[in-house]
TORKOL-4160 file (C-alpha; in steps of 0.2 Angstrom, whole numbers, padded with zeros to 4 digits, m for minus):
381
<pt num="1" X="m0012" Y="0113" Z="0025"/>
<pt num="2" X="0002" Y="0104" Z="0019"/>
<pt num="3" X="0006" Y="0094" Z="0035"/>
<pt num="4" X="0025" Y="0100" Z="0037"/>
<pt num="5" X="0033" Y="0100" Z="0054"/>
<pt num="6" X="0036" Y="0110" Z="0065"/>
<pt num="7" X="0027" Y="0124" Z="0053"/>
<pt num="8" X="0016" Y="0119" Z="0036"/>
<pt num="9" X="0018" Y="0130" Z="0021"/>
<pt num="10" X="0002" Y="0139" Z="0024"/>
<pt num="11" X="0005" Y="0147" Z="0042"/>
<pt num="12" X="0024" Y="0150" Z="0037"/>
<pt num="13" X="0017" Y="0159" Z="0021"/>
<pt num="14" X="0004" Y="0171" Z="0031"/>
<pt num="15" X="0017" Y="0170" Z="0047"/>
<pt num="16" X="0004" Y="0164" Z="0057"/>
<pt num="17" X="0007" Y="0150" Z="0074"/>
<pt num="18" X="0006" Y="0134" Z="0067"/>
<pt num="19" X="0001" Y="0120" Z="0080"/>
<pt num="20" X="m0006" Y="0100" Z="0078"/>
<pt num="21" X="m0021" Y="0095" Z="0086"/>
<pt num="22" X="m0016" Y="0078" Z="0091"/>
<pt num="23" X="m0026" Y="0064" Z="0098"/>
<pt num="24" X="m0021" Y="0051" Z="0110"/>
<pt num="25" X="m0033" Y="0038" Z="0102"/>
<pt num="26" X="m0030" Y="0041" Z="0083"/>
<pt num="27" X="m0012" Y="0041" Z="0071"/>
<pt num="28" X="m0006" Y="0058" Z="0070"/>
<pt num="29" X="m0008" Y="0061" Z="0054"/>
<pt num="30" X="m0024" Y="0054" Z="0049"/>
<pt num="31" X="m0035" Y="0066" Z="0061"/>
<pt num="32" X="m0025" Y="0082" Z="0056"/>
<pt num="33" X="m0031" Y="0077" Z="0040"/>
<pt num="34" X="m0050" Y="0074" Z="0044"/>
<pt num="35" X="m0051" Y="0085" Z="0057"/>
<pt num="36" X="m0043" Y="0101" Z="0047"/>
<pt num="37" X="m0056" Y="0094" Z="0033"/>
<pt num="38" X="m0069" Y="0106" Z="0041"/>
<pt num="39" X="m0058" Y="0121" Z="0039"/>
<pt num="40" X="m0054" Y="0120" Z="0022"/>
<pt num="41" X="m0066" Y="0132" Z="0012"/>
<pt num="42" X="m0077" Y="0121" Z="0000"/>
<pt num="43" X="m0072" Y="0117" Z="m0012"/>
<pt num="44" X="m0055" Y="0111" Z="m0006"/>
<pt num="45" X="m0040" Y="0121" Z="m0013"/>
<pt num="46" X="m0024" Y="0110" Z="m0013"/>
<pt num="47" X="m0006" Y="0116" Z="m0014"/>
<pt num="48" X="0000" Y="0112" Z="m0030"/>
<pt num="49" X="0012" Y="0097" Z="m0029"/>
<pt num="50" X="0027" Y="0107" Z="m0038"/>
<pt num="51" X="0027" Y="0119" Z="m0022"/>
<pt num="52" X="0031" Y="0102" Z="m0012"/>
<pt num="53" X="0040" Y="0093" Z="m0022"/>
<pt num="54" X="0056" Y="0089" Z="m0008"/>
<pt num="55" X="0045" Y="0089" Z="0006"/>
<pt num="56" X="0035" Y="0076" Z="0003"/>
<pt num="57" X="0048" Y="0062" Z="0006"/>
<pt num="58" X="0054" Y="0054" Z="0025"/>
<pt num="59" X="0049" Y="0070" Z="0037"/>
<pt num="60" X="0048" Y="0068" Z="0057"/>
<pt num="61" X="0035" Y="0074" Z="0065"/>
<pt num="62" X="0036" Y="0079" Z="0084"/>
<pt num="63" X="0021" Y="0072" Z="0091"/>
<pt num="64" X="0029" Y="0075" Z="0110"/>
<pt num="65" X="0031" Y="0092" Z="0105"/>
<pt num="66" X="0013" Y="0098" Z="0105"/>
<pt num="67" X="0006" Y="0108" Z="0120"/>
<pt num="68" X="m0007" Y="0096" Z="0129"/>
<pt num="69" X="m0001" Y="0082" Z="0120"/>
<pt num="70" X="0000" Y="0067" Z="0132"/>
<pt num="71" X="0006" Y="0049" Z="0125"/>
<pt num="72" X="m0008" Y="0035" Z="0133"/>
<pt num="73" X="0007" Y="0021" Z="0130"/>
<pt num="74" X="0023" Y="0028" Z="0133"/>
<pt num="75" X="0032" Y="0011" Z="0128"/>
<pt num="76" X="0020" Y="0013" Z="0112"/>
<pt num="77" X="0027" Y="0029" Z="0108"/>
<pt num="78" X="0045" Y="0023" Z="0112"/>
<pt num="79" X="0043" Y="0006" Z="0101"/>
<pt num="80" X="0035" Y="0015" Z="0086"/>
<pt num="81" X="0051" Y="0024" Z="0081"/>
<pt num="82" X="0058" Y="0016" Z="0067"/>
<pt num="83" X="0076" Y="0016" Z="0062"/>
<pt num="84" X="0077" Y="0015" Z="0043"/>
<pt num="85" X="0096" Y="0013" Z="0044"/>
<pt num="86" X="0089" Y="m0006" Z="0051"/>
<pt num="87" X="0083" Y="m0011" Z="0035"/>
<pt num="88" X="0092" Y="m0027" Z="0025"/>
<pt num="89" X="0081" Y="m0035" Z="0010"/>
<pt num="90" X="0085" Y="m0047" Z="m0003"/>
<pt num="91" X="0081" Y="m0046" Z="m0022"/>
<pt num="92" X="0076" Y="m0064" Z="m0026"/>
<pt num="93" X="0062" Y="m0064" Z="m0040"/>
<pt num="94" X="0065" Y="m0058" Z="m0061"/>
<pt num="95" X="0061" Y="m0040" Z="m0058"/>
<pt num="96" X="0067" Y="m0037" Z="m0077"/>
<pt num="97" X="0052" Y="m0051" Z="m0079"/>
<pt num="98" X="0041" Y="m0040" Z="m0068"/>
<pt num="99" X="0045" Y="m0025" Z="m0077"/>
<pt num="100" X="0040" Y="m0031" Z="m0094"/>
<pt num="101" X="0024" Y="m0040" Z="m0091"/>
<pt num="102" X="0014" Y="m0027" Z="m0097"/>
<pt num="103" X="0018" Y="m0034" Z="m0113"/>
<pt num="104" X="0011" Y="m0050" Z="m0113"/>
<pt num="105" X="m0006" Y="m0042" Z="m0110"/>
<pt num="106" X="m0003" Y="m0038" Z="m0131"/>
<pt num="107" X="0007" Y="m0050" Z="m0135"/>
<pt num="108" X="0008" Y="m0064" Z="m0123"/>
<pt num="109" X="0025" Y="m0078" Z="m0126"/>
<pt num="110" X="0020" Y="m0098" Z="m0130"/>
<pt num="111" X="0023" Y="m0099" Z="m0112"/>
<pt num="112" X="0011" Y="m0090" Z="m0103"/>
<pt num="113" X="m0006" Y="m0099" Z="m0093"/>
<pt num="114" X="m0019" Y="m0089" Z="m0099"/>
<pt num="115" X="m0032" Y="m0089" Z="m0083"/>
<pt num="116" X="m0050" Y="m0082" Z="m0082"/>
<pt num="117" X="m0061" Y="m0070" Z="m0073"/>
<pt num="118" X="m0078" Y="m0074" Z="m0071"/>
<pt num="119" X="m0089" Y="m0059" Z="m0070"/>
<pt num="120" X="m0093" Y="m0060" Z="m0053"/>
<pt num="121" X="m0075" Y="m0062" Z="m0046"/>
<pt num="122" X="m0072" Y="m0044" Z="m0058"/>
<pt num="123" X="m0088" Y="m0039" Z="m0048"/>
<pt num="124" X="m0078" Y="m0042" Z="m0031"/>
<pt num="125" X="m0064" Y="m0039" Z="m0033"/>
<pt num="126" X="m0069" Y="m0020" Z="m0038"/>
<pt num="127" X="m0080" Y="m0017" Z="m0024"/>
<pt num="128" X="m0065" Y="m0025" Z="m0013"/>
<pt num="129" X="m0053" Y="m0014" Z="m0021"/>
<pt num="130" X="m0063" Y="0003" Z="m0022"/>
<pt num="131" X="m0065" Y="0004" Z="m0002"/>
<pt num="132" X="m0046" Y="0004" Z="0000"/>
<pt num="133" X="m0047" Y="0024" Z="m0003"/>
<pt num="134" X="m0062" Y="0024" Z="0006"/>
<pt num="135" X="m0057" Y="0019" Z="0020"/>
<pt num="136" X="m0044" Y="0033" Z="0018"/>
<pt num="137" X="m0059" Y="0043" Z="0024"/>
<pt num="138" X="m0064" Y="0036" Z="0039"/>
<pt num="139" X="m0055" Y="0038" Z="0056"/>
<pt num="140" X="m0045" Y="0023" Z="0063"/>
<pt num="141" X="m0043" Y="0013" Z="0046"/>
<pt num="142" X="m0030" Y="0011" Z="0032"/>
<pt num="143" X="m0030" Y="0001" Z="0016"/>
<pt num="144" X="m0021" Y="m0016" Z="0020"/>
<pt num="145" X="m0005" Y="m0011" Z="0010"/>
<pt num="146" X="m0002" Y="0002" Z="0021"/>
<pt num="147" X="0007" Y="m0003" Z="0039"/>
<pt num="148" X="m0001" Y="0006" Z="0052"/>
<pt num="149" X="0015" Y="0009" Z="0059"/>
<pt num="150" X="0019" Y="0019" Z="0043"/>
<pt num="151" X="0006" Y="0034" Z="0047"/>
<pt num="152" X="0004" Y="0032" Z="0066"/>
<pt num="153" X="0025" Y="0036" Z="0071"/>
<pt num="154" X="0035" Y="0050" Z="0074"/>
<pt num="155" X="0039" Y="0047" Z="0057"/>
<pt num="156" X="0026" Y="0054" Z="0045"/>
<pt num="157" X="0026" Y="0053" Z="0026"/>
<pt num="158" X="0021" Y="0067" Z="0019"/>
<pt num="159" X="0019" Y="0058" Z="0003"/>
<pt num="160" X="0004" Y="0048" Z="0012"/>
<pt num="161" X="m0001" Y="0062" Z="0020"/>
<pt num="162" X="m0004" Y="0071" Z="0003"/>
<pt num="163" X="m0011" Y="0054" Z="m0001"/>
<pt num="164" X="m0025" Y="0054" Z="0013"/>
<pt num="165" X="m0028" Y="0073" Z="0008"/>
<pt num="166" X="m0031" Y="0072" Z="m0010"/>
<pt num="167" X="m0042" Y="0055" Z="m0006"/>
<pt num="168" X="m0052" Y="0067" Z="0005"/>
<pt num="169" X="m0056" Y="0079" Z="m0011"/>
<pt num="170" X="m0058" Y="0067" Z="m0022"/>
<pt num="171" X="m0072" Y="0059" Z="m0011"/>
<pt num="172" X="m0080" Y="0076" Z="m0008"/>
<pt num="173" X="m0080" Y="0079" Z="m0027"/>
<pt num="174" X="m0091" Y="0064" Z="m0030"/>
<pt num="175" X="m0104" Y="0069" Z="m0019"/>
<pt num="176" X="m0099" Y="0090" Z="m0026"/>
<pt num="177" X="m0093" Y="0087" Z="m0041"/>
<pt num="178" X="m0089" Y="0106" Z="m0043"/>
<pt num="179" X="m0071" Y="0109" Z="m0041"/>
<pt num="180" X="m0069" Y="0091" Z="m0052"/>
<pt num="181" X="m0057" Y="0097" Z="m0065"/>
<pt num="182" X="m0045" Y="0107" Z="m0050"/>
<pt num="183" X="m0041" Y="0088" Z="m0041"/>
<pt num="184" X="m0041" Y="0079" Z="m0054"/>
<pt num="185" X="m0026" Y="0092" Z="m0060"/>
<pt num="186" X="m0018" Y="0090" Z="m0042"/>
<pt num="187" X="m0020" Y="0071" Z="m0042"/>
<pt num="188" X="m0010" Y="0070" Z="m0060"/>
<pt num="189" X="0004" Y="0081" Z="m0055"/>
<pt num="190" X="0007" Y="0070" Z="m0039"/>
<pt num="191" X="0006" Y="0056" Z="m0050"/>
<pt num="192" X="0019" Y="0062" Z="m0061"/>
<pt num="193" X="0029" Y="0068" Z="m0047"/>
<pt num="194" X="0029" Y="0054" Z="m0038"/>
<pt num="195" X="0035" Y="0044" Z="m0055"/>
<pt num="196" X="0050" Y="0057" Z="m0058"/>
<pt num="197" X="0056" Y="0054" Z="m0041"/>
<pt num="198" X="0052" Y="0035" Z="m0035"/>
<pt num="199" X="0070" Y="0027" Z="m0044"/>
<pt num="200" X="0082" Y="0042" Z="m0033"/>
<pt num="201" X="0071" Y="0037" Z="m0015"/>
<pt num="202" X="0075" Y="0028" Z="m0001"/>
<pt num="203" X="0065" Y="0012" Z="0004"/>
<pt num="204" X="0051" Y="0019" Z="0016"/>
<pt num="205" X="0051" Y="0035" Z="0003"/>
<pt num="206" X="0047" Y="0024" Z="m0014"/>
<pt num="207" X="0035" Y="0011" Z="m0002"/>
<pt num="208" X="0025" Y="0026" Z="0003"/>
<pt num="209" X="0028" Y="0032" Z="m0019"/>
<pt num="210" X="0021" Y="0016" Z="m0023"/>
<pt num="211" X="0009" Y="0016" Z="m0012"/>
<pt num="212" X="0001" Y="0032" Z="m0017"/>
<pt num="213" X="0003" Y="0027" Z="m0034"/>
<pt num="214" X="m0006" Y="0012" Z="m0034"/>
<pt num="215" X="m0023" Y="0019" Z="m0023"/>
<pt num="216" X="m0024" Y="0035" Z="m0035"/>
<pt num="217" X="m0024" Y="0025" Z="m0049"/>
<pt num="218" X="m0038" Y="0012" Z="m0039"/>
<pt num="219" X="m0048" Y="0027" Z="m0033"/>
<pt num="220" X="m0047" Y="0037" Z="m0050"/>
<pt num="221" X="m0054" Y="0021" Z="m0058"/>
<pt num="222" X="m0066" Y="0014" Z="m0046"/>
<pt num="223" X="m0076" Y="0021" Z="m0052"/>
<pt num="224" X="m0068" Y="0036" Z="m0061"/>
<pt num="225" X="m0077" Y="0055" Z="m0057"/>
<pt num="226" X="m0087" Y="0062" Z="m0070"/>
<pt num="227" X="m0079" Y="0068" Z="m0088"/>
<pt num="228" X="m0062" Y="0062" Z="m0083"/>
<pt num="229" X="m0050" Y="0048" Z="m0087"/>
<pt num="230" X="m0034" Y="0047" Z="m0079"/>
<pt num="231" X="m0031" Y="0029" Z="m0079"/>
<pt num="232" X="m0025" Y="0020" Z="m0095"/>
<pt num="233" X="m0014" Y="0005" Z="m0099"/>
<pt num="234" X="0001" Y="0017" Z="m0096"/>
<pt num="235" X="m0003" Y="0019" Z="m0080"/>
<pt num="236" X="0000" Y="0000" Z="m0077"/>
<pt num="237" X="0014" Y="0002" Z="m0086"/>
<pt num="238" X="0019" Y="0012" Z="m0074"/>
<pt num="239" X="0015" Y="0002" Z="m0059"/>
<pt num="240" X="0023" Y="m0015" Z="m0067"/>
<pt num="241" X="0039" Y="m0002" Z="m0068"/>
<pt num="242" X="0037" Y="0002" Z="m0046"/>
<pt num="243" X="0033" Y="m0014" Z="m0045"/>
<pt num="244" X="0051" Y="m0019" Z="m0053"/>
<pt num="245" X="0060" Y="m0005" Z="m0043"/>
<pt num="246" X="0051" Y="m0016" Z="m0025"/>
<pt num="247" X="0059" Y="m0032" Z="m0032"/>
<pt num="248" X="0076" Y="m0025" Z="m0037"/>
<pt num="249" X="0077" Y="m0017" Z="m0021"/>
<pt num="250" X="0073" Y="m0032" Z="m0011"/>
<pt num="251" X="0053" Y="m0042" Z="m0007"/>
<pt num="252" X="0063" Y="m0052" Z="0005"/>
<pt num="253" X="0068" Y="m0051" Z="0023"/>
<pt num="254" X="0087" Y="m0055" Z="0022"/>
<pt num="255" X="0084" Y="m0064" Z="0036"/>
<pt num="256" X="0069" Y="m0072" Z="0032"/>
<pt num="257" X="0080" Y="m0084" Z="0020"/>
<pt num="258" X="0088" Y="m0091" Z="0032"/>
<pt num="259" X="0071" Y="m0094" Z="0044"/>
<pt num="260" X="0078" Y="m0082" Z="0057"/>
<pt num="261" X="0069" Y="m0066" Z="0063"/>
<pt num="262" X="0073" Y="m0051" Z="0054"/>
<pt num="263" X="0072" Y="m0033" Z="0062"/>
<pt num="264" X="0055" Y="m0026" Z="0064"/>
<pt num="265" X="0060" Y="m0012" Z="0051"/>
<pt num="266" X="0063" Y="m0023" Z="0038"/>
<pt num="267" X="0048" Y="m0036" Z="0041"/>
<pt num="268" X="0038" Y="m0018" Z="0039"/>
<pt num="269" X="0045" Y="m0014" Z="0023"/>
<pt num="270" X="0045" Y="m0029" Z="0014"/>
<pt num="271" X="0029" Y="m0036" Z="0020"/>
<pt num="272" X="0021" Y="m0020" Z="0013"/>
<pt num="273" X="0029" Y="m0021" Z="m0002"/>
<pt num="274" X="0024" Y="m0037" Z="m0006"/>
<pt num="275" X="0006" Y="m0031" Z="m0001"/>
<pt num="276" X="0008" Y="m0017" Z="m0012"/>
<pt num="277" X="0013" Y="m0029" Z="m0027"/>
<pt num="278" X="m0002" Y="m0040" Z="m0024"/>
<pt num="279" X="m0015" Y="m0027" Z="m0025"/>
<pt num="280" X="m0007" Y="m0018" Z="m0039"/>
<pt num="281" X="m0009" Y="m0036" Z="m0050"/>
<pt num="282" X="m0028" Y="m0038" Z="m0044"/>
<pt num="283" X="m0031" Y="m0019" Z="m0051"/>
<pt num="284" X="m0020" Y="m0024" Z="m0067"/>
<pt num="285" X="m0033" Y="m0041" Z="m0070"/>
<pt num="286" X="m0049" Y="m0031" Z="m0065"/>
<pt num="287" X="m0044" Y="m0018" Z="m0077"/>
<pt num="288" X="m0040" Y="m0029" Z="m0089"/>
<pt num="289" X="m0054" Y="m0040" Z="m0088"/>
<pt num="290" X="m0065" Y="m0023" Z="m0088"/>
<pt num="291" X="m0058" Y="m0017" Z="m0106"/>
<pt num="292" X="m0058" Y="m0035" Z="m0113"/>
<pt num="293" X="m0039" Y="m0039" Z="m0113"/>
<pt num="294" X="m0032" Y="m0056" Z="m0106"/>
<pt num="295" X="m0024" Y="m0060" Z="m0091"/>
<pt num="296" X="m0012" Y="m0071" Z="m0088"/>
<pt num="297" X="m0002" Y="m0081" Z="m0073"/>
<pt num="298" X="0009" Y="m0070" Z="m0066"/>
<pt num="299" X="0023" Y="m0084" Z="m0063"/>
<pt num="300" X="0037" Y="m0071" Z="m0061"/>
<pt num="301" X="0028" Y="m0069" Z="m0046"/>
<pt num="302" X="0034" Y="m0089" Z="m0041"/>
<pt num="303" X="0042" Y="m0087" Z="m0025"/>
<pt num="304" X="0035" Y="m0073" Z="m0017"/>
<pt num="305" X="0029" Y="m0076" Z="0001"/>
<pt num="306" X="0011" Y="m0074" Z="0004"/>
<pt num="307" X="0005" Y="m0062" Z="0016"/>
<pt num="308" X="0009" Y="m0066" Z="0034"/>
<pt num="309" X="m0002" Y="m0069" Z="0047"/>
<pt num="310" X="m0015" Y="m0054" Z="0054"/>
<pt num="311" X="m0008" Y="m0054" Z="0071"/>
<pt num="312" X="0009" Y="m0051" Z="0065"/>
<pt num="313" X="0002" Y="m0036" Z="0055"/>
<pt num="314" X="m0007" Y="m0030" Z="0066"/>
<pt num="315" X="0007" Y="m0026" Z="0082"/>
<pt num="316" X="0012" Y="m0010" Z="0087"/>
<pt num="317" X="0024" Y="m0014" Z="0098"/>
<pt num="318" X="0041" Y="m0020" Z="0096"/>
<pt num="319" X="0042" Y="m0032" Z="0108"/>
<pt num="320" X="0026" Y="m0040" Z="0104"/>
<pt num="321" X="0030" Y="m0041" Z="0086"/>
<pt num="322" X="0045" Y="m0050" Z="0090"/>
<pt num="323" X="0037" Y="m0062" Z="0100"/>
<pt num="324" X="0022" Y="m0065" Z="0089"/>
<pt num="325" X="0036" Y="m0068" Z="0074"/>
<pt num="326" X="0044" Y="m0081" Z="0083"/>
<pt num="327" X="0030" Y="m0091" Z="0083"/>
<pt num="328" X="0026" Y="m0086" Z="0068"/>
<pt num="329" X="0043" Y="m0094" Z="0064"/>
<pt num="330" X="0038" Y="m0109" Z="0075"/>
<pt num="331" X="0023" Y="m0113" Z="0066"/>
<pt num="332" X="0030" Y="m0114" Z="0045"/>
<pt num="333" X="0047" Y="m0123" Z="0049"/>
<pt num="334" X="0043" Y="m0132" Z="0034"/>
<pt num="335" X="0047" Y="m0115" Z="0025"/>
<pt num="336" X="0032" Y="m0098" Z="0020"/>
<pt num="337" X="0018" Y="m0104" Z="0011"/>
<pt num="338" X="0020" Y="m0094" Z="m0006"/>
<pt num="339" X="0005" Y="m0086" Z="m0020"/>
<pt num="340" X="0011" Y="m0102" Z="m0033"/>
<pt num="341" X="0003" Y="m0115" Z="m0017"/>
<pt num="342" X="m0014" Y="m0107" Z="m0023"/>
<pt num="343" X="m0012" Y="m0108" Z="m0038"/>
<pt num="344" X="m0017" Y="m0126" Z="m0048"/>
<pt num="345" X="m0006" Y="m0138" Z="m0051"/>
<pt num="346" X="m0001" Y="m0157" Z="m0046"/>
<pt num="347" X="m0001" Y="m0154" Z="m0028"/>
<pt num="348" X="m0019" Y="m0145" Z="m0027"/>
<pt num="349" X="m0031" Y="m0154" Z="m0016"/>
<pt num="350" X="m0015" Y="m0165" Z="m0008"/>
<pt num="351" X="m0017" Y="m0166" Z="0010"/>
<pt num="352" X="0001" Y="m0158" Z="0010"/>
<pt num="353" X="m0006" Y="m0145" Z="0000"/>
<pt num="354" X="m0022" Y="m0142" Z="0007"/>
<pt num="355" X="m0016" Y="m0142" Z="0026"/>
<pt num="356" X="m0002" Y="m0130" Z="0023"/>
<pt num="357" X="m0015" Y="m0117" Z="0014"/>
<pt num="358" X="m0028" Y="m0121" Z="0029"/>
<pt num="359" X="m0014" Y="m0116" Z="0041"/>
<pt num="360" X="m0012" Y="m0099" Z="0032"/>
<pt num="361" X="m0030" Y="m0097" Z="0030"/>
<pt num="362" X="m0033" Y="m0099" Z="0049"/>
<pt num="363" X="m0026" Y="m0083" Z="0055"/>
<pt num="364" X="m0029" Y="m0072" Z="0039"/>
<pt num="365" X="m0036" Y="m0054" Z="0040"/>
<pt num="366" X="m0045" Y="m0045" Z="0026"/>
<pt num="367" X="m0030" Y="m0044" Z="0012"/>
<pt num="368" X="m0026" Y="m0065" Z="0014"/>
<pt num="369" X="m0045" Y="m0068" Z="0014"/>
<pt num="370" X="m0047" Y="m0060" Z="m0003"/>
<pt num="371" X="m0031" Y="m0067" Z="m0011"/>
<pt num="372" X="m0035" Y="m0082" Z="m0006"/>
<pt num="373" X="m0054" Y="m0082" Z="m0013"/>
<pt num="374" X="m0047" Y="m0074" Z="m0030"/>
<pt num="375" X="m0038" Y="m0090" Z="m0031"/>
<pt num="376" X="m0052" Y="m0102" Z="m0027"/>
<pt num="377" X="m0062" Y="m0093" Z="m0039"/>
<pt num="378" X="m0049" Y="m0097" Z="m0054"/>
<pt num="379" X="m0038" Y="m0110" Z="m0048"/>
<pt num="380" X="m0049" Y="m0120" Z="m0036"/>
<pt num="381" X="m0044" Y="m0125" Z="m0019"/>
């Protein structure tokens, strides 16, 4: 099944009814995937990418128009549409910078602060990163670059949906590695596809692009099924390229520079895009650290805000969002706490310093808490 609305691929092809099974209690397109996952025969046989290449983009799906579907929240429902035309972001970091720092990792400039990783922070941070697709395969969770919001709406990416079904395999083929060489075929083609067409998309289609991008390239690593190696330094070449193409097209909340509150839209957008970024430098020093290559501070990253807090995140609902941001807004007048705060420098261990990163700290979820013990480890607190 490919996920389509109103009629996926299969049932169109063999002119069969198609019809969702949706639950009030789940995101729409999480348990079609792990519910159908009982139907499929074993192994799984996925649709080639190529035979969906221009629907995997921004697709509706019409959750009211399921027989016996029931919404438990009507305002829920009515909040979590979102209007992409609402979305304003601002470039405001070297994305040329961002782009090219894939060099420095062979031949680093007289600038650059080489930093270290100490095994066991290597040893974390993989066992952090590895369960973000494996959450992927359980019901109610999403790796925390992904907004819930962005699987849970009438408004389904299809691209995440492929993401969540080729997760699926790839999990089943480690506990059945017999159709091994089949998914890691489809998992390349939708990496490749998802490259070719990232730089023509709108802004939730490359978030999702990226998204995908980075937690194949995390699950294909982490570690990698047996006899195959789809993860090389091009493929963070790659990333370092889709991260340039998030800054170029704006990290920042237009709004945000001016301390007002921006639409719920765009706070979505960028916040997961810089949430994105983040993980995809973590991968880039494990991996690095893994095959012996230095790492670096990633100062063209100066500026970026740091993630905000987990109640902000976490809302699904418009009207509670904009009321949690305003006193989001309340509580840093004196300006976002930003990654280069945790990293060392004169100010570390100030009492400025220290109390504006204990403010952040104090209402982190699971993606703040790791950033911020990454930093402890190497730059202290």
């Amino acid at each position: 099944c490919t996920l389509e609305k109103s009629a996926c691929s299969r049932c169109m092809s063999k002119s069969l009814h198609c019809r969702y099974n949706v639950h009030s209690r789940s995101s729409t397109s999480h348990r079609l995937v792990t519910e159908n996952l009982s139907h499929w025969p074993s192994p799984f046989r996925l649709v080639s990418s190529s035979n969906v290449s221009d629907t995997l983009g921004l697709a509706k799906a019409n959750i009211n128009g399921n027989a016996g579907y029931k919404p438990p929240d009507a305002q829920r429902v009515h909040c979590a549409i979102l209007d992409s035309t609402q979305i304003s972001l601002a470039s405001t970091l070297a994305s040329l910078q961002i782009r090219s720092r894939w060099m420095e990792t062979f031949v680093p400039s007289s600038n650059q602060t080489p930093k270290t990783l100490q095994p066991y922070t290597v040893q974390y941070l993989s066992c952090v990163l590895a369960a973000y697709s494996k959450s992927m395969t359980s019901s109610e969770k999403y790796p925390p670059i992904i907004h819930r919001l962005q699987v849970e709406t009438e408004q389904l990416s299809l691209t995440l949906a492929t993401c969540y079904r080729l997760v699926l395999q790839w999990d089943y083929c480690r506990k059945t590695p017999s159709n091994v060489a089949k998914v890691t075929e489809d998992v390349q083609l939708e990496m490749q596809r998802l490259l070719n067409e990232y730089q023509t998309s709108t802004q939730i289609k490359f978030l999702a692009a990226f998204q995908a991008y980075l937690l194949y390239s995390i699950m294909a690593f982490l570690p990698p099924l047996p006899n195959t190696q789809i993860v090389g330094h091009s493929t963070f070449v790659s990333l370092q390229e889709m991260a340039s193409n998030a800054s170029a097209t704006g990290l920042a909340c237009t709004a945000e520079l001016s301390q007002t509150r921006p639409t719920w839209e765009t706070w979505i957008v960028a916040s997961a895009k810089r949430r994105t970024i983040y993980a995809s430098y973590l991968f880039n020093n494990v991996f690095n650290a893994i095959n012996g290559v230095g790492t670096y501070l990633a100062d063209e990253l100066t500026g970026l805000p740091l993630p905000a807090t987990k109640a902000l995140w976490e809302c699904q609902n418009r009207v509670h969002w904009e009321s949690e941001y305003d006193t989001y807004l309340g509580s840093w007048k004196d300006g976002e706490i930003q990654i280069a705060e945790l990293w060392r420098s004169e100010a570390t261990g100030s009492p400025e310093r220290r109390e504006r990163v204990e403010r952040w700290v104090h209402a982190a979820d699971e993606f703040r808490m790791t950033l911020f013990a990454v930093c402890c480890h190497i730059h202290g607190c």
